[in-house]
N, C-alpha and C positions, 0 to 999 in steps of 0.2 A: 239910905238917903244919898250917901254918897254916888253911886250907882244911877241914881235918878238924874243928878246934878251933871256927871259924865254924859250921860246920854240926850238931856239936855242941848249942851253943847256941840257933840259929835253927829248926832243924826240930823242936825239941818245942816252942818256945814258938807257933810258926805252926799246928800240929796244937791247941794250949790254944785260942789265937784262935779257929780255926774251931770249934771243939766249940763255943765260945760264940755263936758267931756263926750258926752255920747248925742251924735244926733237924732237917737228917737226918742229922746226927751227935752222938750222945750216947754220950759215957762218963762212969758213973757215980762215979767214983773219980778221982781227979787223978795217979796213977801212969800210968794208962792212957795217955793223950795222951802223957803223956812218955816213958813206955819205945816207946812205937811213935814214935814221933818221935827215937828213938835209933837205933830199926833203920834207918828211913827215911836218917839221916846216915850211918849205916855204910855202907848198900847203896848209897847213893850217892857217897859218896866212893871207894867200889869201882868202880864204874862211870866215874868220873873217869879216878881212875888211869892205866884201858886203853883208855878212850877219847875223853877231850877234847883237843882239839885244834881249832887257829883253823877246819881245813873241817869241824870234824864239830858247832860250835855248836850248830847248830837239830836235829840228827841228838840230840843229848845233853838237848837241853830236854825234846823230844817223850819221848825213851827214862825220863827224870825224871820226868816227867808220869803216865804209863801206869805205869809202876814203883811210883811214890805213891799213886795212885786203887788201884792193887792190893793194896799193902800195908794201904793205911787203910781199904780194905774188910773184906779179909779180920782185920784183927784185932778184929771185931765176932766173930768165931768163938772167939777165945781168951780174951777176958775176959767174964767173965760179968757178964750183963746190959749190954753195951757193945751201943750198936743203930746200926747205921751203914749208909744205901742207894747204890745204886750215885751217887745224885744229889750226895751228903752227901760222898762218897769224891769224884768230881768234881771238884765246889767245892774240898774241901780241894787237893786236888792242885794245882787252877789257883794255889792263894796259894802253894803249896809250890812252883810253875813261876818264879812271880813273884821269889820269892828267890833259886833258884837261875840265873835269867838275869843279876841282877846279880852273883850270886857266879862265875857262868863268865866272866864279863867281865871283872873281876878279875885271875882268873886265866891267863885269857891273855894280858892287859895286862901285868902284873906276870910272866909267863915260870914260873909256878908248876905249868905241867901234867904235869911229867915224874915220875917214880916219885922220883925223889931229893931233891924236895922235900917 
């Protein structure tokens, strides 16, 4: 739960960061970054759930990675006038890698990857 609660919080404000940071990601409205940075925690702590684990580490970055460039692409389709290229989704994903490498660290460290936590 814990896990969820971090992610929560760090996946829309890392998606804020990048809209500012990179210009081939704009959302014109500030809901934007942040509700897609909610799905991005949800689908990823779903992902966790069933598959982190100490051998599946790099197996779960990459799957984060690809999972997030896809997410943050495609929801250039759902808000209007939100403009995002596969470059912009990229980038954003690598920062969004970047967090959850130490948040899976974490968690395996701390014994938190089983469903009952």
């Amino acid at each position: 739960m814990t896990g969820l609660l971090i992610k929560l919080i760090a996946s829309p404000l890392v998606l804020l960061i990048a809209s500012f940071l990179f210009q081939d990601v704009y959302y014109p409205a500030f809901y934007q970054p942040m509700l897609t940075g909610l799905i991005l925690a949800i689908a990823g702590h779903l992902l966790e759930l069933y598959l982190l684990k100490e051998t599946t580490f790099w197996f779960m970055l990459i799957m984060d990675f690809f999972t997030a460039a896809f997410l943050i692409y495609i929801s250039s389709f759902f808000f209007p006038h939100a403009q995002i290229s596969w470059a912009g989704a990229f980038l954003s994903a690598f920062l969004f890698a970047l967090t959850e490498y130490f948040q899976h660290l974490w968690l395996i460290r701390t014994n938190r990857t089983s469903k009952a936590e």
